[in-house]
Structure formats: structure tokens, C-alpha cells
C-alpha positions as CSV (number, residue, x, y, z in Angstrom):
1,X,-57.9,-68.5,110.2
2,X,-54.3,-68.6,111.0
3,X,-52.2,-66.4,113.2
4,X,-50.4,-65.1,110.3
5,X,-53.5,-64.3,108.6
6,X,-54.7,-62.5,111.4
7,X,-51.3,-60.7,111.8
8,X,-51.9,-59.5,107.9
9,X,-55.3,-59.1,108.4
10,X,-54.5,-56.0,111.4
11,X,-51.8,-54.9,109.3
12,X,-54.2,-54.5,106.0
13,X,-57.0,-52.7,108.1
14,X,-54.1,-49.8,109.4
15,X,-52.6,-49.7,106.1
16,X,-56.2,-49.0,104.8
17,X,-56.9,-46.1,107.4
18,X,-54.0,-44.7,106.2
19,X,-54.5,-44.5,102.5
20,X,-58.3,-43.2,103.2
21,X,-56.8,-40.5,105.3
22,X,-54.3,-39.8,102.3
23,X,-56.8,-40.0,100.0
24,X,-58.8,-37.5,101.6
25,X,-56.4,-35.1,102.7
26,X,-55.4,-35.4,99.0
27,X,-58.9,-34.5,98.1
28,X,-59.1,-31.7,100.1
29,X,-55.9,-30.0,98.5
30,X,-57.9,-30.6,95.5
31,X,-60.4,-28.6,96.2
32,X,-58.6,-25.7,97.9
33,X,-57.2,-24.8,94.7
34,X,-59.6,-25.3,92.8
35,X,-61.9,-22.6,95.2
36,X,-58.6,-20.2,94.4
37,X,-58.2,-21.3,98.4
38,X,-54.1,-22.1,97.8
39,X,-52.4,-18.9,96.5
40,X,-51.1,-20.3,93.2
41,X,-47.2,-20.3,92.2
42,X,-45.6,-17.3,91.3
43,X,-45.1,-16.7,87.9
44,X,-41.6,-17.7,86.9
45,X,-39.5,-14.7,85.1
46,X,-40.0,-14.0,81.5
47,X,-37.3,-16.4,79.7
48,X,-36.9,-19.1,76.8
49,X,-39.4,-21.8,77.1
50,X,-37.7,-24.7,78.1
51,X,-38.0,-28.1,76.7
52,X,-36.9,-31.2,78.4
53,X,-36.0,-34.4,76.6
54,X,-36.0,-37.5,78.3
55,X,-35.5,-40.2,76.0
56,X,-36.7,-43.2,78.2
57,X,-35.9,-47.1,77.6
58,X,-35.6,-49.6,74.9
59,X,-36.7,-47.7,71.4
60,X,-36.9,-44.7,73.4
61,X,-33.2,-43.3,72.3
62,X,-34.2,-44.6,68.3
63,X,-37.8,-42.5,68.5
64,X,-36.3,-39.7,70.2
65,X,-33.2,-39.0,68.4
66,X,-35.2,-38.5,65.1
67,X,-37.6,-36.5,66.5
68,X,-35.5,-33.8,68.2
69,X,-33.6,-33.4,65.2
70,X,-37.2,-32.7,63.4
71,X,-37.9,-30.2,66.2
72,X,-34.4,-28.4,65.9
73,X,-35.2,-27.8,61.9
74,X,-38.6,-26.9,62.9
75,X,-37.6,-24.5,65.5
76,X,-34.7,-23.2,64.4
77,X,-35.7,-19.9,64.5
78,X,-36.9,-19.4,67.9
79,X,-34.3,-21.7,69.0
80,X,-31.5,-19.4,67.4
81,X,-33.9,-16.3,68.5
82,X,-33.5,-17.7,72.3
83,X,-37.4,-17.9,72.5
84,X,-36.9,-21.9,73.1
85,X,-34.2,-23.8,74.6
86,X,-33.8,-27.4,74.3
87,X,-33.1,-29.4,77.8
88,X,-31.5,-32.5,77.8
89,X,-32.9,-34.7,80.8
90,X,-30.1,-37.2,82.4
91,X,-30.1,-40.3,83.7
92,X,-33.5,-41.5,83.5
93,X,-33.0,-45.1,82.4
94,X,-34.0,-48.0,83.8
95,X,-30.7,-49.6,84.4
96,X,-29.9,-46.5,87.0
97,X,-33.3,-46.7,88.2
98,X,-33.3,-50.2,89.6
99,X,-29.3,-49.2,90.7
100,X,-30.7,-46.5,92.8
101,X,-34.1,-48.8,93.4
102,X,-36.0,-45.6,92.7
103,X,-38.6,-44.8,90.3
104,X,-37.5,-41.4,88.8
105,X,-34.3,-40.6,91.1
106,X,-34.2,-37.4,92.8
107,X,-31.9,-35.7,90.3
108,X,-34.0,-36.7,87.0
109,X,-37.3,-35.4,89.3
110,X,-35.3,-31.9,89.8
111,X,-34.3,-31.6,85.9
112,X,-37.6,-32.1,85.0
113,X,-38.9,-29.9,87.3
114,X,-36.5,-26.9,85.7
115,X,-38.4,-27.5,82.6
116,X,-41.8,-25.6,81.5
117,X,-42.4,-29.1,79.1
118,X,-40.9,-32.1,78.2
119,X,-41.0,-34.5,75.6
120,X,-41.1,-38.0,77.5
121,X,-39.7,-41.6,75.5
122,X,-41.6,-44.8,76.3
123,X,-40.1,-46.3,80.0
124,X,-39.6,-49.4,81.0
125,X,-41.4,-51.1,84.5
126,X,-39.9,-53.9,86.2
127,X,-41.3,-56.2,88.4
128,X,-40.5,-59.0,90.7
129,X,-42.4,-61.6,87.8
130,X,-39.4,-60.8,84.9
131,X,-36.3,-60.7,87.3
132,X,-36.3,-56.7,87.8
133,X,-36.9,-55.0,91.0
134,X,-41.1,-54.6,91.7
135,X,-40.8,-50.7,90.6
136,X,-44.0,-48.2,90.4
137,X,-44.7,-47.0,86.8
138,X,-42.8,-44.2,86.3
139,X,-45.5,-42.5,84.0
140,X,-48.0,-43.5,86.8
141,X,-45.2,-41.9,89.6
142,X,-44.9,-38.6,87.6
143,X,-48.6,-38.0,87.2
144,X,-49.3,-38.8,90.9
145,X,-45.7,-36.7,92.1
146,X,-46.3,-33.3,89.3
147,X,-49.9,-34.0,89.8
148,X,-50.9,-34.1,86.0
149,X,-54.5,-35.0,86.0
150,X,-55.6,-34.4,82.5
151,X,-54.1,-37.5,80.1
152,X,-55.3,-36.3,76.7
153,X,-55.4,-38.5,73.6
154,X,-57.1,-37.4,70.3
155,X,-57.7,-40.0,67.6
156,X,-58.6,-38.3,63.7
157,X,-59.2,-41.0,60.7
158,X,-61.1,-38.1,58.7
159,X,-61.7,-40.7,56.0
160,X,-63.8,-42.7,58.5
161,X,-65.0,-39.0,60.1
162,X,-63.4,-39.8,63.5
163,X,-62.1,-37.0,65.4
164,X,-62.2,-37.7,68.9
165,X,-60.7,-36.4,71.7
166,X,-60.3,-38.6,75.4
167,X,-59.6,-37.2,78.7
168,X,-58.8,-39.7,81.1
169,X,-58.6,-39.0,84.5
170,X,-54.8,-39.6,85.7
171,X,-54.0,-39.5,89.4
172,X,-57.0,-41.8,90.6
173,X,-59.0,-45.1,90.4
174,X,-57.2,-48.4,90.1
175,X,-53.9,-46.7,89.0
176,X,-53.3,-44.2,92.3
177,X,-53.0,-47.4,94.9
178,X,-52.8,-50.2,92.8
179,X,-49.5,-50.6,93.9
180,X,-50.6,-50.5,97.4
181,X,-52.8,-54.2,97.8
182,X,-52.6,-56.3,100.7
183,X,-52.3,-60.4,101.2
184,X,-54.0,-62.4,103.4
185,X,-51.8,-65.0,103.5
186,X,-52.0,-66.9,100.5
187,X,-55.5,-67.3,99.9
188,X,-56.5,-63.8,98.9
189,X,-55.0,-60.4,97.4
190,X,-56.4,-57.1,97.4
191,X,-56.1,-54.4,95.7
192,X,-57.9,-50.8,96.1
193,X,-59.5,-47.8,94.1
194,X,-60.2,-44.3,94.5
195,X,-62.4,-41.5,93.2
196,X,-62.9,-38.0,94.8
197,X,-64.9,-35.3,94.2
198,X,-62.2,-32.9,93.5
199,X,-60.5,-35.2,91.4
200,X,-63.4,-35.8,89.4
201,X,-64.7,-32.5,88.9
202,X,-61.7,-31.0,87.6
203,X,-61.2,-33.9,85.0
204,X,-65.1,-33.2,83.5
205,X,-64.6,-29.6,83.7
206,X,-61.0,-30.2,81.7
207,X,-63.2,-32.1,79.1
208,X,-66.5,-29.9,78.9
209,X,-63.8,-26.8,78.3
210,X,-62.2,-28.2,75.7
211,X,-65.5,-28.9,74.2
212,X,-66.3,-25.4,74.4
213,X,-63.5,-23.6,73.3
214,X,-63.4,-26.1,70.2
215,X,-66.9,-25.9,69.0
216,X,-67.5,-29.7,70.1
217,X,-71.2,-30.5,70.7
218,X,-71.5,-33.7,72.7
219,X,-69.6,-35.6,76.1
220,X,-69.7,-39.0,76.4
221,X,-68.8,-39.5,80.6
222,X,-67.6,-43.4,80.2
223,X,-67.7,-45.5,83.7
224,X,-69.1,-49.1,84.7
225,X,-71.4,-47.3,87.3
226,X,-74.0,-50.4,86.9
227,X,-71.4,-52.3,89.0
228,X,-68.9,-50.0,90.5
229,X,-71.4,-48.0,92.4
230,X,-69.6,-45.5,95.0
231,X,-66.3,-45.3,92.7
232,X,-67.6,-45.0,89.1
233,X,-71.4,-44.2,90.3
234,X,-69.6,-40.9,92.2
235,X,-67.6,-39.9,89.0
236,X,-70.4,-40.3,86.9
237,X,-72.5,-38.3,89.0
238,X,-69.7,-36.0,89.4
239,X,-69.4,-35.4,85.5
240,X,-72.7,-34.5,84.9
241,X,-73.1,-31.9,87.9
242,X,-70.5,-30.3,85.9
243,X,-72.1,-30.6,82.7
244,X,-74.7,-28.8,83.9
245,X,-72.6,-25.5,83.3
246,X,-72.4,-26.3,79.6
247,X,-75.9,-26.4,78.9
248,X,-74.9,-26.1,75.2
249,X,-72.8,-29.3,75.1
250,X,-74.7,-32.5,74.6
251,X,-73.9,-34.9,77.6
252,X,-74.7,-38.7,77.5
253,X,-73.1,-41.5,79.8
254,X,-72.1,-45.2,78.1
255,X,-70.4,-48.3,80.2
256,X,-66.9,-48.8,79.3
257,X,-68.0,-52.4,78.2
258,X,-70.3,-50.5,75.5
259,X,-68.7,-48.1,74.6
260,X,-65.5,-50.4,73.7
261,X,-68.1,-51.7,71.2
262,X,-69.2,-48.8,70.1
263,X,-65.5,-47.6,68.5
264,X,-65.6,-50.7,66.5
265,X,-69.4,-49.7,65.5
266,X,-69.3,-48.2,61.9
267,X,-72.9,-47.4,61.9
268,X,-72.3,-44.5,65.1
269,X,-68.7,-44.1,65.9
270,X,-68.4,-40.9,63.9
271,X,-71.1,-39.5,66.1
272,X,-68.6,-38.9,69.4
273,X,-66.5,-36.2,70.3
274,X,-65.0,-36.0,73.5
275,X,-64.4,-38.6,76.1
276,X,-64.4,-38.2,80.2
277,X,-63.5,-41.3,81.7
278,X,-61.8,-42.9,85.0
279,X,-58.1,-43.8,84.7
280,X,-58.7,-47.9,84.4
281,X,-61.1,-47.5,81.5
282,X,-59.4,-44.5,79.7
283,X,-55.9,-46.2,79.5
284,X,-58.1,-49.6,77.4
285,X,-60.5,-47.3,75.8
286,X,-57.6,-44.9,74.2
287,X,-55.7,-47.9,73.0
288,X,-58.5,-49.6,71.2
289,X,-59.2,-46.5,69.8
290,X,-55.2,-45.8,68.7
291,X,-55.5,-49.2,67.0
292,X,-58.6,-48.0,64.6
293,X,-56.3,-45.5,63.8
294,X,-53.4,-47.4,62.6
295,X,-51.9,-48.7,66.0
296,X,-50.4,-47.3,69.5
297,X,-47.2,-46.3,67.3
298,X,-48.9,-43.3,65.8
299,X,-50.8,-41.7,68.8
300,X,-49.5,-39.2,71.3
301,X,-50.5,-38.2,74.6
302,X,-50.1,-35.2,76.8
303,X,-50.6,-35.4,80.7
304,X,-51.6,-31.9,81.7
305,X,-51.8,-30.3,85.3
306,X,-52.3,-26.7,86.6
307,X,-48.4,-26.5,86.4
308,X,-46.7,-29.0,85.3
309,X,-47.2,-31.1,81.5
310,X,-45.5,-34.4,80.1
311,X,-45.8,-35.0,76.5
312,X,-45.3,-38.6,75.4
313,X,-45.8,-42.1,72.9
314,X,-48.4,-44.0,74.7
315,X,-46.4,-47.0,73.1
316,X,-44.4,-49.0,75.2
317,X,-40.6,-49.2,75.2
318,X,-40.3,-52.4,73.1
319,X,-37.8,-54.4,74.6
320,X,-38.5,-57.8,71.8
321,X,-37.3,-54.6,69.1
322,X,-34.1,-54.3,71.4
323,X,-33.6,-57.5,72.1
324,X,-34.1,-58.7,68.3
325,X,-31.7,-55.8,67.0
326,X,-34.2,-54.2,64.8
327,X,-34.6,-51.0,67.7
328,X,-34.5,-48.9,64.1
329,X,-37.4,-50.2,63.0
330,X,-39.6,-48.5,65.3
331,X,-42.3,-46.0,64.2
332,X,-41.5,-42.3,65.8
333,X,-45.5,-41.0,64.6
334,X,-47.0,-41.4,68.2
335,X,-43.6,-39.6,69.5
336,X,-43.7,-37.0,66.9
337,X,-47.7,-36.5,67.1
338,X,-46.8,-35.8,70.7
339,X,-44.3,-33.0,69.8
340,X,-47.5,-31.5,67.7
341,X,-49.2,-31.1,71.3
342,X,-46.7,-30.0,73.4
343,X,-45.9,-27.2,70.6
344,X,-49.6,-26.4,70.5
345,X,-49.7,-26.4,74.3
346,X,-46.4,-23.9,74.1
347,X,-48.6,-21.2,72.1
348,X,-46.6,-22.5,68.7
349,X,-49.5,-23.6,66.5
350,X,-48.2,-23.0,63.5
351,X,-45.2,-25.0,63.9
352,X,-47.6,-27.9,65.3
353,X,-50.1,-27.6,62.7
354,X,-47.0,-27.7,60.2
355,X,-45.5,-31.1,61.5
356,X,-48.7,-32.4,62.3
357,X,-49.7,-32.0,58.4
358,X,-46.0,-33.6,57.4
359,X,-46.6,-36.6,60.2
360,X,-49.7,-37.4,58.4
361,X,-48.1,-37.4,55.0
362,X,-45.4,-39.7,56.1
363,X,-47.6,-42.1,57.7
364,X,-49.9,-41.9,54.3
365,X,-46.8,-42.7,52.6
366,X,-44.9,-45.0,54.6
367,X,-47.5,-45.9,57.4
368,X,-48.4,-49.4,56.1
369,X,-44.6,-50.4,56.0
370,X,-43.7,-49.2,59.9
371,X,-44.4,-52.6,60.9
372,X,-42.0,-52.8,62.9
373,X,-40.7,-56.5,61.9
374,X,-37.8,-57.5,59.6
375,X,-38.1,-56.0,55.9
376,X,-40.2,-53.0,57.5
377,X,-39.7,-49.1,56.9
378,X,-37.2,-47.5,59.4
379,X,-37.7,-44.8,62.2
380,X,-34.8,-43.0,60.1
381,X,-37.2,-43.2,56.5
382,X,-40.2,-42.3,58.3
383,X,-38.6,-39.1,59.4
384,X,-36.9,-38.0,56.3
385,X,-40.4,-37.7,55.4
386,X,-41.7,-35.7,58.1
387,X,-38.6,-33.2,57.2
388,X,-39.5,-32.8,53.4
389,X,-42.8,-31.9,54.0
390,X,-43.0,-30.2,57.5
């Protein structure tokens, strides 16, 4: 062993003893609130719900642009009523970003804090490999920094009699210090994982009260706890202490290696509900399953905390469409189901069950022509759509 190695060998073990005091700390916060410990924010004064825009990188602007202009004919009524206002978020691109060297620069992190919701384009992350400056995600920044634990993803194909619904845990596992590994030299790298109690439990309980309030009869807790035994073996354990206050809820635990087989399984994939699963495993499980629905261009996400929610494409920002000139040709559905959350999240279900019903009709008429190659449909037809029948 060499004196360098050695040298990052001492400096690996502190840096560790840091992050497990973080970590813990962290988990304690956690848990505080959750026992009602923390006195919880004030409620802010009785005003228009406002709606942040941040449009985000690459087809972000295309995406974005056509689906406020849905929103503004959808809402025009509460927006002309002052019941909504629309918040246009600044400077959040990733060419001022990697000015400024900073993930979300403090100005973007204080409009979107002014917000109750926003509507969040795909963003771009660099890293040292492709040129850029070696950047955390900003999606993974904002859920660790507004503490938005809850990612939720539904998939529906009611022709194939899917309707499922995934929480995936969002401020832990792989994601929460992946950015944080350690060398030794240049033999060996790294890299670290995290599961607490708190963290866990409020996830499962997130899931298990969705079930309930929406009539669903069965949890499927997803983990590799065979292998990962004090991470996933903890969060599996965790999930079904939890369960255990929904003794009306069916509760059953897959690994994430089966269960990937299991979407792709005609005979039983109609069979699940709702998902609980780490952060790692939830971000590959909910794109596999975005695919059987027609691709990662027509699902949405939300990433819910106790104060704080992002709504958002779980698409990337598709710099090749940039790059190739053909940025139009993106498909807005995953941006637009999005909206359909945020409104429900809002207290508008109407409206979101309205452009919800005109996404689907769009995609059922144009769907199989967002391809977004040469000759495809354009973000511009899809919408058109979406405003003649929402």
C-alpha cells in the first residue's frame, strides 16, 4: 500500500464518520416530525395558488411552451378569477448553472420556494466525462434540499388492465451520497448507500395511504433484501411494520430482479397495484414500466414532501433532439400527464380529469407517430389535440 493510498485511505474513513453522523442526525429530524415533535410551518395566508414554471434544458422550452398554453385555456377561469397565478421561474438552465458552478443557484432555489407547485422541464447533468463541470442532479439536489420524499408514478394501459401506481422512495439509498464516493488511489472506488428508519417508514406509509383512500387491495414492498441485507433488508422490514396498520391491504414483498420480470409477465402483471420501493430500484422499475405503456415520453411524475411538491417528465432533456434540430418533434404527454397531477394535487380534479381524458385521446390518435425522429408528429400537433378535446 502506498503513502498516497494511505493518505486517501484516512481521508475516506473521516469523510465516512461524517456522512453517518449526517445521515443520522438527518434521520432523527425525520422522526421528530413525523411524532408531531417539530411544530410544523405556519400556514401561509389565504391567496392564489401559485404555479411555478421552470422550463429546464434541451426540449424542455418545446414541451413546456405547449403545455402552459394548454393550462392557461384550461384554467382560464380561475386564472382570470385570481384563484391561480402562473409563476414564471428564471434562470434555471444549464448554461448559467455551470457559469455559477452551482446546481440550482440561489436565486432559482428562492423562486421556487415562493411557489405552492411547480411544473418542472427535463434538466440537463453534466459531468467531468462529456466536457461539463461534474454537477449533482438537479432533480436529485431539489428532492434532497425541499426534502420531497414521495416520487410518484402511475402507469394505466386499461386495455392490458394495468393501473399501477409506484412510490419510490426519493431522498435515500444509492441516490442521497452517490455523489459522495471515495478513491483509493487508482485501484478502487467507492461509493455509499443509505436507508433509515424514518425515511422508510414515511415512504410505506405514503404508499399504504394511498392504497386506502383509493380502494387498492394489495402492496408489493420491492427490494433486493436477499443480498443488500442492512440497507434493503431494513426497508423491507420497515415496509411491512407499517403494513401492519392496514390489515385490509394485501402486502407481499418481490426482488427488484423479479419483479422487473414480472411487468413484462402477461399472465400476472394485471394483478399489482401499488409499488413501495428504494430509490435505485424505483427510478429502473418505473421506466420499464413507462415503456409497456408507450415510452418515458408519456409518463409524469410528482415528487411530494410535507411541504414542498415538484411536478415533472421523467424523460430526459434530449440533447441528440437539440443538437439534430428536430427539438419540435418531441412528445409533451409525460409533461402534460404531469400537469394532470399537480392539478389533482391542487384540489382541481375536474380540470385534471378533463386534460387527462384529452392527453389520452391525443396519444390514441397521434401516439404512434410521436416518434420523435425525422417525418414524426410534432409537440405542436400533439397539443392541438389535447386542446380540442380537453
Amino acid at each position: 500500500m502506498t503513502e498516497q493510498v494511505r493518505k486517501d485511505l484516512e481521508s475516506a474513513v473521516e469523510r465516512f464518520r461524517e456522512m453517518l453522523i449526517e445521515q443520522y442526525e438527518r434521520n432523527e429530524r425525520i422522526e421528530k416530525e413525523a411524532s408531531g415533535a417539530v411544530a410544523s410551518e405556519e400556514a401561509s395566508a389565504k391567496g392564489p395558488v401559485r404555479i411555478g414554471f421552470a422550463e429546464g434544458d434541451g426540449i424542455g422550452p418545446i414541451i413546456m411552451k405547449e403545455t402552459i398554453d394548454v393550462l392557461t385555456e384550461l384554467l382560464a377561469d380561475e386564472l382570470e378569477a385570481g384563484t391561480v397565478e402562473f409563476v414564471t421561474i428564471d434562470g434555471f438552465k444549464i448554461e448559467r448553472r455551470l457559469e455559477l458552478g452551482e446546481t440550482v443557484p440561489a436565486d432559482v432555489l428562492e423562486q421556487m420556494l415562493a411557489c405552492d407547485v411547480i411544473l418542472k422541464g427535463p434538466t440537463t447533468t453534466p459531468n467531468a466525462a462529456s466536457g461539463g463541470k461534474n454537477l449533482e442532479s438537479a432533480n436529485v439536489f431539489l428532492r434532497k434540499k425541499l426534502d420531497l420524499f414521495a416520487n410518484v408514478r402511475p402507469v394505466c394501459v386499461p386495455e392490458e388492465g394495468i393501473d399501477w401506481t409506484f412510490f419510490r422512495e426519493n431522498t435515500e439509498g444509492e441516490y442521497a451520497l452517490g455523489s459522495r464516493g471515495v478513491r483509493l488511489g487508482d485501484e478502487m472506488a467507492v461509493d455509499f448507500k443509505v436507508t433509515t428508519r424514518g425515511g422508510s417508514e414515511r415512504i410505506a406509509r405514503a404508499a399504504y395511504e394511498f392504497a386506502r383512500v383509493n380502494g387498492k387491495k394489495r402492496v408489493s414492498i420491492v427490494t433486493k433484501a436477499n443480498i443488500m441485507k442492512k440497507t434493503d433488508g431494513d426497508f423491507q422490514s420497515i415496509c411491512l411494520k407499517v403494513a401492519e396498520e392496514y390489515p385490509e391491504i394485501e402486502t407481499d414483498c418481490w426482488f427488484v430482479d423479479i419483479m422487473a420480470a414480472n411487468l413484462v409477465n402477461t399472465d400476472i402483471r394485471s394483478q399489482f397495484e401499488v409499488f413501495v420501493l428504494p430509490n435505485l430500484y424505483g427510478d429502473i422499475i418505473t421506466d420499464e414500466a413507462a415503456q409497456i405503456q408507450g415510452g418515458v415520453g408519456t409518463a409524469g411524475s410528482a415528487n411530494i414532501g410535507s411541504r414542498h411538491a415538484i411536478f415533472e417528465a421523467i424523460h430526459g432533456s434530449a440533447p441528440r433532439m437539440v443538437e439534430e434540430g428536430i427539438a419540435d418533434l418531441a412528445n409533451p404527454a409525460s409533461l402534460m400527464t404531469a400537469a394532470v397531477m399537480m392539478l389533482r394535487h391542487i384540489g382541481l380534479t375536474d380540470k385534471a380529469n378533463s386534460l387527462e381524458a384529452a392527453v389520452a385521446k391525443a396519444d390514441e390518435e397521434l401516439g404512434a407517430k410521436m416518434t420523435g425522429l425525422p417525418g414524426g408528429a410534432s409537440c405542436k400537433e400533439f397539443a392541438n389535440i389535447v386542446r380540442a378535446y380537453k
